[in-house]
C-alpha positions as CSV (number, residue, x, y, z in Angstrom):
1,X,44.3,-38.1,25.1
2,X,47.4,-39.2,27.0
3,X,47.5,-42.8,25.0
4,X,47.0,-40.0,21.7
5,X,50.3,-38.1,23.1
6,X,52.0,-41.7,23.4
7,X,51.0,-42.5,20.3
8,X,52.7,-39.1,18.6
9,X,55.9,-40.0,21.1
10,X,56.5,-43.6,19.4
11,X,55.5,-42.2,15.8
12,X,58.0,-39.4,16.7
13,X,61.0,-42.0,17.4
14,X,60.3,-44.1,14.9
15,X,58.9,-46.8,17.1
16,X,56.1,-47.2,15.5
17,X,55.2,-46.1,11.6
18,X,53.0,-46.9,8.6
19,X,54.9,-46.7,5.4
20,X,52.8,-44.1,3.4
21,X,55.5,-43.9,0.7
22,X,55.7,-46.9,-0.1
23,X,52.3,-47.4,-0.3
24,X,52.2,-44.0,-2.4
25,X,50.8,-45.7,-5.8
26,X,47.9,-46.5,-4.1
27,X,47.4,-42.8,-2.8
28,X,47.9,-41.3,-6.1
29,X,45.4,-43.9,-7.7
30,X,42.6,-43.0,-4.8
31,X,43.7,-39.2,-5.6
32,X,43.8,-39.3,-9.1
33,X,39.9,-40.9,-8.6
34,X,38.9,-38.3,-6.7
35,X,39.7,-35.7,-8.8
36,X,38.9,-37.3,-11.9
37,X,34.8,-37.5,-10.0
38,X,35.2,-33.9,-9.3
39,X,36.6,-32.8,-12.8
40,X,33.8,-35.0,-14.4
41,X,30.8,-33.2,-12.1
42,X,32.4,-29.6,-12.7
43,X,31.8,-31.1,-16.3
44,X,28.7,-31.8,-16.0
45,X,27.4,-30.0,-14.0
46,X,29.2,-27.0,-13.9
47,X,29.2,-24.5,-11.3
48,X,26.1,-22.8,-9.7
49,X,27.4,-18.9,-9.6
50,X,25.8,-16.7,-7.2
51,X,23.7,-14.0,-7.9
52,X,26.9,-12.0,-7.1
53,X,28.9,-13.0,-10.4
54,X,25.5,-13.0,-12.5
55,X,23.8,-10.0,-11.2
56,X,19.9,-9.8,-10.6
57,X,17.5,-9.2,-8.0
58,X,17.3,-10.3,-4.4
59,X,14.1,-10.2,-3.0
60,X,13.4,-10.3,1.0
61,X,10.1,-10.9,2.5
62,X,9.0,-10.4,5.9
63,X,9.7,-12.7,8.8
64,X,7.5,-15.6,10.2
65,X,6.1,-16.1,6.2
66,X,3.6,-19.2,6.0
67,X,4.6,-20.0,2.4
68,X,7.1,-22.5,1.9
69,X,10.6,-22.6,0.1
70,X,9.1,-24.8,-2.8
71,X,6.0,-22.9,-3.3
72,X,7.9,-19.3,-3.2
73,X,9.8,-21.0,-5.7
74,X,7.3,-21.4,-8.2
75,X,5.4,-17.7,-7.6
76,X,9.0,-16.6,-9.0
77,X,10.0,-18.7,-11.3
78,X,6.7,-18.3,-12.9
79,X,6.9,-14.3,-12.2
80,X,9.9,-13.8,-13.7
81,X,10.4,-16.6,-16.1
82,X,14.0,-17.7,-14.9
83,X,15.2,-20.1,-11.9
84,X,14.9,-19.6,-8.6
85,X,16.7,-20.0,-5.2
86,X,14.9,-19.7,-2.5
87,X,16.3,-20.1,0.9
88,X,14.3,-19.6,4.3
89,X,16.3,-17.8,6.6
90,X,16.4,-18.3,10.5
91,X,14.0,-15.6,11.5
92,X,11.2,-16.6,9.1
93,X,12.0,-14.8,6.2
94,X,12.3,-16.1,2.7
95,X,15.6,-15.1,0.9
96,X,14.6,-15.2,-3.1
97,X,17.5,-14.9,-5.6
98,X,16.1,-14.3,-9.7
99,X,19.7,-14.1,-11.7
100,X,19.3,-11.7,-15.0
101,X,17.1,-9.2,-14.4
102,X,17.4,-5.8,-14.3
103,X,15.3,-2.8,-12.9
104,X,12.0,-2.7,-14.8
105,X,11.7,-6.4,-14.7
106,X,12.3,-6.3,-10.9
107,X,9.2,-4.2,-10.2
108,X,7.1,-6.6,-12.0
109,X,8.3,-9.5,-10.1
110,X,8.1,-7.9,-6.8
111,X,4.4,-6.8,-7.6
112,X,3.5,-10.3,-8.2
113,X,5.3,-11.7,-5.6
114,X,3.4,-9.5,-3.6
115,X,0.3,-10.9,-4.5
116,X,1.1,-14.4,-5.1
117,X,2.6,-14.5,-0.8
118,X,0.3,-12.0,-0.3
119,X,2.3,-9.6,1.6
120,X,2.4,-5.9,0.7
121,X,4.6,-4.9,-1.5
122,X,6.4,-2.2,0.4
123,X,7.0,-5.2,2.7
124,X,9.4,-7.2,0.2
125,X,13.0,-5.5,0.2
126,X,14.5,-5.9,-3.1
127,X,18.4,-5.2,-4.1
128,X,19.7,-5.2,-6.9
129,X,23.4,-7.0,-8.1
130,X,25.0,-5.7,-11.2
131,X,27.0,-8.7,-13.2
132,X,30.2,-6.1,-13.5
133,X,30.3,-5.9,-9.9
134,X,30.5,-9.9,-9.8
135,X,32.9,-9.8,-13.0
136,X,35.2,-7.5,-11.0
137,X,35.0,-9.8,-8.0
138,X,36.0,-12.9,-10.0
139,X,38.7,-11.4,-11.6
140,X,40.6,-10.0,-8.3
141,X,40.0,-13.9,-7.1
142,X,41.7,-15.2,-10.0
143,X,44.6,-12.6,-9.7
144,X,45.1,-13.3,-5.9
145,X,45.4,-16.9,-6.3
146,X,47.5,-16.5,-9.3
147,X,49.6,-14.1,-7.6
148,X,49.5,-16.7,-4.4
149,X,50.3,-19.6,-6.6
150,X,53.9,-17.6,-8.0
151,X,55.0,-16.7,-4.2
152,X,54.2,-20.2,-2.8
153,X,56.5,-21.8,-5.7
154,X,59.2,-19.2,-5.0
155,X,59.1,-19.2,-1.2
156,X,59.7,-22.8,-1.1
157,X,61.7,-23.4,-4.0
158,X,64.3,-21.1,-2.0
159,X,63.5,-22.3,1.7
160,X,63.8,-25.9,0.7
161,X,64.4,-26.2,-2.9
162,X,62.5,-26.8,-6.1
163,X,61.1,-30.5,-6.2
164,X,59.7,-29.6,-2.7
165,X,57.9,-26.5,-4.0
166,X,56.6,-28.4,-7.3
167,X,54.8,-31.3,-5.0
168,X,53.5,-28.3,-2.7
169,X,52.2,-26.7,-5.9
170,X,50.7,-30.3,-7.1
171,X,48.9,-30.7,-3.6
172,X,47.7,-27.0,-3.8
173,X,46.1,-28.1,-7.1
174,X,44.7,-30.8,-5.7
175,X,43.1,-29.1,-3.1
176,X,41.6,-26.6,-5.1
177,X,40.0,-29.4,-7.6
178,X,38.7,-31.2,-5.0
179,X,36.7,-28.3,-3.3
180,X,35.7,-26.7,-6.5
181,X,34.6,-30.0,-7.7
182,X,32.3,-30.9,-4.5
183,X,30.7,-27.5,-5.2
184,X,29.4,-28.7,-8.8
185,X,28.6,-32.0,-7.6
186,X,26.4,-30.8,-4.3
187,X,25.0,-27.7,-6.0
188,X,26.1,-25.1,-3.6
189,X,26.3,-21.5,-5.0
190,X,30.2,-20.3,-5.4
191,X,29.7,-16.7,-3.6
192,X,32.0,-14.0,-2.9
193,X,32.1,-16.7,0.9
194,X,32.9,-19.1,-1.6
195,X,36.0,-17.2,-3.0
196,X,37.0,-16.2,0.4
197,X,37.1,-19.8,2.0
198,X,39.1,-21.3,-1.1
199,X,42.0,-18.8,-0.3
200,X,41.5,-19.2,3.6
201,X,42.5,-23.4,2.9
202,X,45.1,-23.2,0.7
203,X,47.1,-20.6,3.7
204,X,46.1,-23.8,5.7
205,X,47.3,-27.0,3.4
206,X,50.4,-24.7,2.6
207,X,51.3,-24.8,6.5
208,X,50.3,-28.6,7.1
209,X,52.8,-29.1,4.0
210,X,55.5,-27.1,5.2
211,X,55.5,-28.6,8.2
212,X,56.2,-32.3,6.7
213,X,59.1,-31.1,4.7
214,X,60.9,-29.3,7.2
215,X,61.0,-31.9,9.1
216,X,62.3,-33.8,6.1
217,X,64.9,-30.9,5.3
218,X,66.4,-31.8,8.7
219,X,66.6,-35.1,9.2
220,X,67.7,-35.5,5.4
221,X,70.8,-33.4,5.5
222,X,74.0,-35.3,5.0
223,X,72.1,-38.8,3.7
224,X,74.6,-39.3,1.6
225,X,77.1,-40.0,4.5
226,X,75.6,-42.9,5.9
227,X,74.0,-46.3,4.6
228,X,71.4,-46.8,6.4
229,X,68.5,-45.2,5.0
230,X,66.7,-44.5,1.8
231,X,65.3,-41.5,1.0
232,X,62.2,-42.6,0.7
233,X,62.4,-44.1,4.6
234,X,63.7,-40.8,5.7
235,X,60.6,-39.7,4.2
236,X,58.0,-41.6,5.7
237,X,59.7,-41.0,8.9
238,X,59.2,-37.6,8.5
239,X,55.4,-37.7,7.9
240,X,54.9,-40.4,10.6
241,X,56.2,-37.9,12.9
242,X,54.1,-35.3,12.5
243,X,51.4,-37.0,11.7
244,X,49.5,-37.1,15.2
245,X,50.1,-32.8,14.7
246,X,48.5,-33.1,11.6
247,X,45.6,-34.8,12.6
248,X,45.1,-32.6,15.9
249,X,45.5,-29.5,14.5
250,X,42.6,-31.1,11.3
251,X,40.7,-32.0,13.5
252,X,40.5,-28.6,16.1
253,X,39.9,-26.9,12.8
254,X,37.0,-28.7,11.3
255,X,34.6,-28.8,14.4
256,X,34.2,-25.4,14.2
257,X,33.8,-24.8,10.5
258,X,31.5,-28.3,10.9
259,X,29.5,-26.1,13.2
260,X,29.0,-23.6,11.2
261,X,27.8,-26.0,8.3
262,X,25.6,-28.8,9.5
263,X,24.4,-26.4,12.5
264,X,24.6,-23.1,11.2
265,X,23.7,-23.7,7.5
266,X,21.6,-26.5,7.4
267,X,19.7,-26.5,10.7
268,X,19.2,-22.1,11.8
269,X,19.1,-22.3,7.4
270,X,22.0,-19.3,7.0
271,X,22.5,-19.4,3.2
272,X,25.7,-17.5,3.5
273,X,27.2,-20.1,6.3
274,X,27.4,-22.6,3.8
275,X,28.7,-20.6,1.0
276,X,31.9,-20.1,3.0
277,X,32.1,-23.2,5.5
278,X,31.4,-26.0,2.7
279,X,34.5,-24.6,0.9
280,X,36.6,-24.7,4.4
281,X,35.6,-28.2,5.5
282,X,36.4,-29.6,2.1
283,X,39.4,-27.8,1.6
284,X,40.9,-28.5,5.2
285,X,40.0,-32.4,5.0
286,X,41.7,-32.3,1.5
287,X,45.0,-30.3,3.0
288,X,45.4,-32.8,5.7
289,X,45.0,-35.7,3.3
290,X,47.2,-34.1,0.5
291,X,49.9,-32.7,2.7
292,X,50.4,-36.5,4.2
293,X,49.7,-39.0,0.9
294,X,50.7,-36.5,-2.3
295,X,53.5,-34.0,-1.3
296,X,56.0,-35.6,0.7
297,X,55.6,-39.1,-1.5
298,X,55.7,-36.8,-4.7
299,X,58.7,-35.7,-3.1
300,X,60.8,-38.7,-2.3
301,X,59.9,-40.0,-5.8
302,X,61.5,-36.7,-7.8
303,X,64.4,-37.3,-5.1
304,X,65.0,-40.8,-5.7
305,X,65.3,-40.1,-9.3
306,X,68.5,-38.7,-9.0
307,X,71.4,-40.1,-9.7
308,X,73.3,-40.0,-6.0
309,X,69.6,-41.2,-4.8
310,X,69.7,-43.7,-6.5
311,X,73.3,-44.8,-5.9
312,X,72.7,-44.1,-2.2
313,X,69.7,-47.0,-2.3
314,X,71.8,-49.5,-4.0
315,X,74.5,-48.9,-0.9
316,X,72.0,-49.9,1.4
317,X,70.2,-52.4,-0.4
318,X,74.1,-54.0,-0.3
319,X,74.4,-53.2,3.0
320,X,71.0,-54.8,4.4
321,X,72.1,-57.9,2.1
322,X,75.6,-58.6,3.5
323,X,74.1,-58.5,6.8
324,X,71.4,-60.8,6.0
325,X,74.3,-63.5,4.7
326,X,76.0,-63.2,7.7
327,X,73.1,-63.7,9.8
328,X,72.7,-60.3,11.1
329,X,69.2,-58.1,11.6
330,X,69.2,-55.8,9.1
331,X,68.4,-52.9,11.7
332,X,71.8,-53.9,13.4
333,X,73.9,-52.6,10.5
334,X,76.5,-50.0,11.8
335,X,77.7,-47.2,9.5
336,X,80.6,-47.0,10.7
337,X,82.4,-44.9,8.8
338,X,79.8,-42.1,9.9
339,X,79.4,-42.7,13.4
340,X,83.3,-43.7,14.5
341,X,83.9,-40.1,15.3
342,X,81.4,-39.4,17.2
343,X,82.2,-42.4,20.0
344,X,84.8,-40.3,21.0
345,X,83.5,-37.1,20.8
346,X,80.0,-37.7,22.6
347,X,79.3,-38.7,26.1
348,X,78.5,-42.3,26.7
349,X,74.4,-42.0,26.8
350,X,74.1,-39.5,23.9
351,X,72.4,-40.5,20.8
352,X,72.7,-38.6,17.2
353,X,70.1,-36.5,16.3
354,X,67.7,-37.2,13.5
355,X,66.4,-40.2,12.4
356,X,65.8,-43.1,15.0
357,X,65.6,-46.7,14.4
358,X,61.9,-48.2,13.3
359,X,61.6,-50.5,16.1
360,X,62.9,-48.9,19.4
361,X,63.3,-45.5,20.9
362,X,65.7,-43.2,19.2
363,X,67.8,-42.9,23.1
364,X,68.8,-45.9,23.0
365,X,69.9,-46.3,19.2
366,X,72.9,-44.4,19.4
367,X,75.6,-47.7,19.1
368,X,73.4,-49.0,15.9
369,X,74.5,-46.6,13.6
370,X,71.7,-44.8,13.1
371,X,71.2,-42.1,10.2
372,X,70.5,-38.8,11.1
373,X,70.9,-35.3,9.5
374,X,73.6,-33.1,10.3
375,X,74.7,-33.1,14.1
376,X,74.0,-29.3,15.9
């Protein structure tokens, strides 16, 4: 852990950096695969919708049964004449979901069931799900993250400003492909779990996002004043240095909800576990990834169409050649007509805040010129 810590100290200073922006065309490429797969299998596939959305019957049967998932299967499909899920829960019991079928037809199925597992009837608890009740619940799911969606893009579009707020709403999009898309593909059921997991990881990729671009807000203020940087460098920068955050915090996140997946769902066999921790573990592994490679990229390309962007690049791109003709390291370039003010004004072992040099720690950078946002 301490070489970790080290590792988020020389990302932090800029000593040590992989240039995601840069390499952001191959990002968007593996993205734009990724969801194209998932868009494809939602095609295809389409989702498997709970017997919450559908309605129909949910039949219990006593614990410790001897009858297995594949052979309760069969008694109910042939019982009632429509598919069947069947889970075995941890304490024995067989879970049996029929989708469309109403009262008259559930006593019919139960009474064979009864037979068929041979297990009294009086035995076999069966509920009943109206489809309203699911039509009501999808619904409310698609107003709150509607109504999510509009606040995000206003919050940020007035924290930060708007291209920042469109590449959070692109990522958010992403995200919720992605996960929506791995449900068609592994033929989970989308549950009211479902619902409530998909909202729980867009809270989370919004903060992971957030996080980047502050950090860019700051050290990007005033960029225009010196020659130094690009925008684009500002912003890798920004994501290097919080990267080592972004994968701790990832990380700490998805052992639990893995957990609660591979442990709780697929070995103690809790059907609703899954429902709700499937949807977390994609979604949180797609925040991380989305937050790093697709916002703050997205970003520093909608910034670096602009026109003072653009003339700020070809000012350093001038100033990195004139000190390559006169035999200079590029990283030695001083901006002086940013930093001559502040060698009077600063004590002799200060360094400007913001951005550091690539190569070595940002203490000792301070008589290199290096950019930075505004001085507090």
């Amino acid at each position: 852990m301490g070489k970790l810590g080290n590792l988020g100290a020389r990302l932090h200073h800029g000593e040590v950096g992989y240039d995601f922006v840069k390499n952001r065309k191959l990002w968007y490429g593996i993205s734009i695969l990724i969801t194209i797969t998932a868009i494809v299998g939602l095609a295809v596939r389409g989702l498997h919708m709970g017997i919450e959305f559908q309605g129909g019957a949910v039949f219990t049967t006593p614990k410790n049964m001897s009858a297995s998932v594949s052979q309760a299967e069969t008694y109910a499909e042939e019982a009632s004449g429509h598919d069947a899920i069947v889970q075995k829960l941890g304490d024995g019991s067989l879970r049996i979901q029929i989708a469309g079928t109403d009262t008259a037809q559930s006593d019919k199925i139960k009474e064979e069931l009864s037979q068929d597992l041979d297990v009294p009837a009086e035995k076999i608890n069966a509920d009943l799900v109206g489809p309203s009740w699911g039509d009501q619940i999808a619904n409310k799911a698609w107003q709150g993250l509607g109504i999510f969606m509009v606040l995000v893009v206003i919050y940020l579009a007035i924290a930060f400003e708007w291209r920042m707020a469109l590449a959070a709403f692109v990522a958010l999009i992403h995200d919720i492909t992605i996960t929506v898309g791995i449900y068609a593909l592994v033929g989970f059921e989308v549950t009211p779990g479902t619902v409530i997991g998909l909202l729980t990881i867009l809270g989370y990729s919004l903060y992971d996002t957030v996080v980047v671009f502050d950090s860019l807000k700051e050290q990007t203020r005033d960029i225009t004043k010196q020659t130094r940087w690009t925008y684009g460098e500002i912003a890798n920068r920004s994501i290097n240095s919080t990267l080592v955050r972004s994968i701790n915090t990832t990380v700490v996140a998805l052992l639990p909800v893995g957990g609660l997946l591979f442990i709780g769902g697929g070995v103690l066999g809790a059907g609703m576990l899954n429902d709700i921790s499937l949807s977390l573990f994609v979604g949180l592994a797609a925040g991380a990834y989305s937050s790093i490679f697709i916002a703050t990229p997205l970003v520093a390309d909608l910034k670096e169409a602009e026109p003072q962007m653009k003339a700020l690049k070809k000012r350093v791109l001038a100033k990195r050649a004139q000190a390559a003709a006169q035999g200079e390291p590029a990283e030695s370039a001083v901006d002086d007509e940013r930093y001559a003010d502040d060698e009077a004004d600063e004590p002799e072992d200060a360094a400007p805040a913001g951005v550091g040099l690539r190569n070595q720690p940002a203490s000792r950078a301070r008589g290199r010129g290096r950019p930075s946002g505004k001085r507090r």
